[in-house]
C-alpha positions, 0 to 999 in steps of 0.5 A: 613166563606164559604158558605159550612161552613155556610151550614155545621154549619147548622143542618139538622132539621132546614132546613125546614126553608130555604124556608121561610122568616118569618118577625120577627122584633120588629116592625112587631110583634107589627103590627101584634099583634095590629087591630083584632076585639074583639070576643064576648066569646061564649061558645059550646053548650055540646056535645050529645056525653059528657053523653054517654063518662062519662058513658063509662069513669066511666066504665073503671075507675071502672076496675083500682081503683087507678090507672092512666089511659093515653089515647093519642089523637095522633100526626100529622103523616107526608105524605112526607117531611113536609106535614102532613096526615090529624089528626084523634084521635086514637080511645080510646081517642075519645070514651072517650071524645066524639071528633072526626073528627081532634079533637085534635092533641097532646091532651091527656085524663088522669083518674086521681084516686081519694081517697074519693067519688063515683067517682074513678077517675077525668078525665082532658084533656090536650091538646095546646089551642090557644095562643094569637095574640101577641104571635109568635105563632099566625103567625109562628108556622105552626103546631098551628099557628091561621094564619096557621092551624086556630083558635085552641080552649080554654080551656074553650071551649073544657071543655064545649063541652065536660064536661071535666075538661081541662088543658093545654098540659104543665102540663101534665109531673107533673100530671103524675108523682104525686104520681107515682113511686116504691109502689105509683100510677100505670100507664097505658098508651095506647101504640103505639100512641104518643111516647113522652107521652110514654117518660113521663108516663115511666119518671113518672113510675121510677121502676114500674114493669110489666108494659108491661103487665099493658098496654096491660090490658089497651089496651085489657079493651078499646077494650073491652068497644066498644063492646056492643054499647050505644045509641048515637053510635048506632045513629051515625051507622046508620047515617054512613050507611045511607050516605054510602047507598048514595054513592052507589047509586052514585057509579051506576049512575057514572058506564058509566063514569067509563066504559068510563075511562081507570081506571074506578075503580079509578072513582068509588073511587073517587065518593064514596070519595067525598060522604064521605067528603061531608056528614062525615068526611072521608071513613072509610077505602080505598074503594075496587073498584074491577071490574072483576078478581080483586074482587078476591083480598081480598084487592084490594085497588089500583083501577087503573083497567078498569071497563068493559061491562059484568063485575061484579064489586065489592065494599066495601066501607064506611062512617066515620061520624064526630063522627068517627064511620063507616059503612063497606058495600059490594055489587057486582053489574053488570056493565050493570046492569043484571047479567048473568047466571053464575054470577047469580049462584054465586051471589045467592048461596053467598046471601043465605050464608048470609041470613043463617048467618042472621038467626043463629045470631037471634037465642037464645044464638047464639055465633058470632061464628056460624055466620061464620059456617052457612054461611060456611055450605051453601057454603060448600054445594053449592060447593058440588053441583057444584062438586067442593070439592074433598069430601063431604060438610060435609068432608069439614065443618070437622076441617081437610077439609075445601076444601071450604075455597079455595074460601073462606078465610076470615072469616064471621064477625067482630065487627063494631063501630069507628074502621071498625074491632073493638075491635080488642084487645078483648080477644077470651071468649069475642070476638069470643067465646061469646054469641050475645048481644044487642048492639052488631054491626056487619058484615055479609060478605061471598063471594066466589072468583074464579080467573081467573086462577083457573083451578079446577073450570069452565071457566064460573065461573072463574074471578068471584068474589062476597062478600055482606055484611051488617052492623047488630045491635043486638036489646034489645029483642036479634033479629038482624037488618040489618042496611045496608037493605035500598041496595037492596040484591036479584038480583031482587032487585039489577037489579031493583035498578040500572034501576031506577038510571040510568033512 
């Protein structure tokens, strides 16, 4: 036989392998199995986060009596070639579980309905534990290989972390399909997440009807659940901002490197992101480092520009603690740490955006709707004032006008939690048509964003481009707390703060 045909004979999946030289005789197998200390089991403590998971659990189980509820984890999503982004659970199966961080590639959480009892259903968590050190996986599976990925958990480990029942990943095929099928069980799986536990709940299903419509309930209840915040993660917010108030302040005292480099937004960047690692697991988000013209472009996440003398620069940015949920905070700053008059002009008329939308969530019986239409009501005028809009501020507030929104596109707010725009597949009556309620976290964020090549606006004001915006929580007596208060706002404040970090 050739070469060619040695190489033809061989399929293409497998030929990752040719680059590696795995030892795999007997008597290394027995070599490599035999002269590791013993472990002493030690289970974890449970997790704060395990109480606060039931409760959310029995509340979704308590919307689909008998019925099974699959919550994948997620897979390894592939980067380039064989090399893996970094795992983060899908969000459904962290909130239910309490995991976070990498916590637990290929896991899956089942709602298993029960007959009998106060409980609707027992929740198992199916997931790989780790094999033992004579097993080929221990030193050639470079996907939950110990020598490879490191030491995976047991199941009794995970079960104490989290107060789970836990089971492994293999059994998940039967379990599903008991009792499932035509005038049996319904399922319901979380889609779009992990195609093979997909393959198996449609497997199990055999003829259930309607079942397109079945997930999307699902997925719309889950959504739904995070809408209104518990304890714990309100805790977590806070932490999540606190850091995040942290890599701002390092943002500042990293400005004159930034100028210094030929994409100074890259070292804005990259400061926030290490503050991020250090402190939580990960930005929430790519950060939107925007000096200059830039800011003008909602999303700017290819940071590669200058950061210039007399610039304002933008950024939004935040923290992703361990537990996932994230802080998503704005704030426009100049570069030389004094604004100018012009910036100053629209700086100011944003901020008063913002402190209308503050003062309208705080009042009884204010939907999040209206946070949106005071802020736009401020702009609307402001712009009036500047002679801008081609009528009226109240023509323009009208449905057929909105001239302001050329300057203002995005909307005011969204919800904030594990997701940075959470709960996303909420329904309108309980989104953006409800009442504020306590527990309820979310953003305050106008802006106003007049590209450099605006022609209706004037030369001073053009290339400038502001957004501030904070995280909000609304307390138990209906009033609204600016999470993210501890970033100055006022241009006083900002000037000040920026003097005092860079001495």
């Amino acid at each position: 036989m050739t070469d060619t045909d040695s190489t033809e004979s061989q399929p293409l999946s497998e030929r990752g392998s040719n680059r590696s030289q795995r030892p795999s005789s007997p008597a290394f197998r027995a070599f490599i199995a035999s002269g590791w200390q013993e472990q002493e089991p030690t289970l974890p403590e449970q997790s704060p986060a395990a109480p606060f998971a039931a409760a959310r659990r029995e509340r979704l189980g308590a919307l689909f009596p008998g019925e099974r509820l699959v919550l994948p984890a997620g897979t390894l999503v592939t980067r380039s070639n064989d090399t893996d982004y970094r795992f983060r659970p899908n969000s459904a199966f962290a909130h239910l579980t309490g995991l976070g961080t990498d916590e637990e590639p290929d896991a899956v959480l089942v709602l298993h309905p029960v007959a009998e009892g106060e409980d609707t259903h027992e929740a198992v968590l199916y997931f790989r534990p780790r094999a033992g050190k004579d097993t080929e996986e221990f030193f050639a599976d470079a996907r939950y290989g110990e020598l490879w990925v490191g030491q995976r958990p047991s199941l009794e480990e995970v079960a104490a972390l989290t107060g789970l029942r836990t089971a492994h990943i293999d059994s998940l095929g039967d379990e599903l399909a008991k009792d499932a099928g035509p005038g049996g069980v319904q399922l319901r799986v979380v889609r779009g997440v992990d195609a093979a536990v997909e393959a198996q709940v449609e497997s199990a299903r055999r003829g259930q009807e309607e079942t397109e419509a079945a997930d999307a309930r699902l997925a719309e209840a889950l959504s739904e659940l995070r809408l209104r915040k518990d304890d714990f993660e309100v805790a977590e917010m806070r932490k999540a901002v606190a850091a995040t108030a942290e890599g701002f302040a390092d943002i500042v005292r990293a400005l004159p490197r930034a100028v210094e480099h030929e994409r100074g937004e890259r070292v804005i960047e990259g400061v926030f992101g290490a503050r991020a690692r250090e402190e939580g697991n990960a930005v929430g988000y790519d950060t939107i480092a925007a000096s200059g013209n830039h800011a003008n472009t909602l999303h700017w996440i290819r940071n590669d520009g200058a950061v210039r003398p007399g610039d304002l620069v933008l950024i939004d940015a935040g923290v992703e603690v361990d537990s996932l949920y994230t802080a998503d905070i704005t704030r426009t700053i100049p570069v030389d740490g004094v604004f100018t008059a012009a910036q100053r002009k629209v700086y100011e008329a944003v901020l008063d955006a913002a402190d209308a939308a503050f003062a309208r969530a705080g009042q009884p019986g204010a939907r999040f709707r209206d946070v949106h239409a005071a802020a736009m009501e401020v702009l609307a005028a402001r712009l009036e004032s500047w002679g801008l809009l081609p009528g009226t501020a109240e023509e323009s507030l009208a449905e057929e006008g909105q001239f302001h929104r050329r300057w203002m596109v995005h909307g005011t707010s969204h919800h904030l939690g594990i997701d940075v725009h959470d709960c996303a597949q909420a329904r309108r009556e309980m989104y953006l048509d409800a009442e504020l309620e306590p527990g309820m976290v979310f953003t305050i964020e106008p802006g106003l964003y007049f590209r450099a090549d605006d022609l209706t606006v004037p030369e001073e004001l053009r290339g400038i481009g502001v957004r501030i915006e904070d995280d909000v929580l609304v307390r138990a007596d209906g009033t609204v707390e600016n999470l993210s208060a501890a970033l100055p706002r006022r241009v006083e404040d900002v000037e000040a703060w920026m003097a005092s970090l860079r001495g």
